[in-house]
N, C-alpha and C positions, 0 to 999 in steps of 0.2 A: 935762230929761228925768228922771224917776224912774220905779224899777226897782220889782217886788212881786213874788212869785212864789205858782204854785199847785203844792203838793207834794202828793205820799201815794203806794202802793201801786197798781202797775199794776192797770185796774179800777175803781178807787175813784169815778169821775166827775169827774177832771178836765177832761176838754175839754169833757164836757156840762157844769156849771158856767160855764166857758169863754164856750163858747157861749152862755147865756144872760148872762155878766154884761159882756161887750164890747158887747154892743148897750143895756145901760144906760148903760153908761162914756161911749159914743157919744152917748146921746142927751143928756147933759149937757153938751154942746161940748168933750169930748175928743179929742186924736185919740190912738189908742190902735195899737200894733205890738205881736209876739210872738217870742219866742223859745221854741223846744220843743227840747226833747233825748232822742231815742231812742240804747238801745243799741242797737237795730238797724243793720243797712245799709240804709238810705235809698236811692231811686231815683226821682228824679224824670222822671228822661229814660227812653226807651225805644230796647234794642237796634234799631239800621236807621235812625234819624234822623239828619239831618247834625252837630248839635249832641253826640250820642251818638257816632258814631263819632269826631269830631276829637278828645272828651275822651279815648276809647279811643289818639288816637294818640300821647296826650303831653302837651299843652293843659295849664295846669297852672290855668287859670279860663274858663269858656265863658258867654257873657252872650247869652243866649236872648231876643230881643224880639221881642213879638206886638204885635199890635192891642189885646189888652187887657189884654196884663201882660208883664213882663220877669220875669227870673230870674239871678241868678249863684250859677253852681256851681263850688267850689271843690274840688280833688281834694289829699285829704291825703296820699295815695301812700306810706302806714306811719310819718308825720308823727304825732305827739301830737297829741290833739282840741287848740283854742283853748279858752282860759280865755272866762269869759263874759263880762270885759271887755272881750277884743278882739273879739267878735262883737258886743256892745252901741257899740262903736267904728263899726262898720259900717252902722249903721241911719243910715236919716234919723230929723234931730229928730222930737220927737214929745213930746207930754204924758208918757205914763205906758207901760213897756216891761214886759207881764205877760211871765214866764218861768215854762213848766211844763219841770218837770227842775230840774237843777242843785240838787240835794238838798243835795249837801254844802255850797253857797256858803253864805256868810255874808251874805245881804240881807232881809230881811222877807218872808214865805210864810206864807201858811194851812195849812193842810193839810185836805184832804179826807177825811174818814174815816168809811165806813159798819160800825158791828159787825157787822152780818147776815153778810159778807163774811167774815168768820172771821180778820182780820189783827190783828195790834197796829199801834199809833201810832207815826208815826215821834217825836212829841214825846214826850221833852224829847231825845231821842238825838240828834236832827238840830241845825244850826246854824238861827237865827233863826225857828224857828216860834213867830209871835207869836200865832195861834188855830188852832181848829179849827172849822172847819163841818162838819157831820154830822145828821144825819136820826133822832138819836136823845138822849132827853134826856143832860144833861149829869153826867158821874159827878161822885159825892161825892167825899170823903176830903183827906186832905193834899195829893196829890199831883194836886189840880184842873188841866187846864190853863189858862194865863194868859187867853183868853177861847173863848166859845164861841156859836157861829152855828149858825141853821138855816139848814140846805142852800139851803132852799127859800125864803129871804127874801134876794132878789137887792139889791134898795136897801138892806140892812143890810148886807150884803156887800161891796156897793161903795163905801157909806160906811166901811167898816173898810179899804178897800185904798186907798184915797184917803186915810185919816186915818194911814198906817202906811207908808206909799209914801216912797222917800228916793233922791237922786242914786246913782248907779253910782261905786263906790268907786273914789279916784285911783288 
């Protein structure tokens, strides 16, 4: 299983990238999981469900199975978030484990970044952003970043995350 991740500035187009480049990924006979990380409070469940109320009663994991998906939810209950290797612990195998978030970690990440959007880059500040894909030519001077992708050219992208892609750190 190898780990890639997609970073940048809430906004930027990471899940639309996302989205278009797992159905590449896919269609080369990978199988492909994801890991996201909001700072939000997340809600998958909904007030008045049975699943919903028992985690309200205490439950400290609730495993939700439908007809055509399961779910386990885990309550941190003012617990520190998990590191992203023990939530990468938790997946099934799988080829290649994209993670958007986890800015700080240290594993291989693109970053997304549109100028129009008015933000700086997270590269070079951030750990492991080995490019950037972006939608606008690529700047001059000393401080180039190490590689640079159009947004919009999904097979050069997923040849860059497949050629940079590395096992989840012991």
């Amino acid at each position: 299983m190898n780990v890639f991740g997609i970073a940048g500035h809430s906004g930027m187009g990471k899940t639309t990238l996302l989205e278009r480049l797992v159905p590449e990924l896919t269609s080369r006979g990978l199988s492909v999981s994801l890991v996201k990380h909001s700072h939000k409070a997340i809600e998958i469940d909904r007030p008045g469900k049975d699943s919903y109320r028992l985690r309200e009663a205490g439950c400290q994991e609730v495993l939700l199975l439908g007809n055509e998906r399961w779910a386990l939810m885990h309550e941190l209950r003012g617990a520190s978030e998990p590191p992203l290797d023990y939530l990468l612990s938790r997946l099934q195998r799988c080829d290649l484990v994209l993670v958007e978030g986890f800015k700080q970690g240290d594993f291989p990440k693109l970053e997304v970044w549109r100028p129009s959007l008015g933000r700086t880059m997270l590269w070079p500040h951030w750990p492991g952003i080995a490019g950037i894909a972006s939608d606008a030519p690529r700047p001059g001077g000393d401080e180039a970043p190490p590689a640079w992708l159009d947004l919009h050219d999904i097979g050069a992208i997923a040849d860059f995350v497949l050629s940079r892609a590395n096992p989840p750190s012991a």
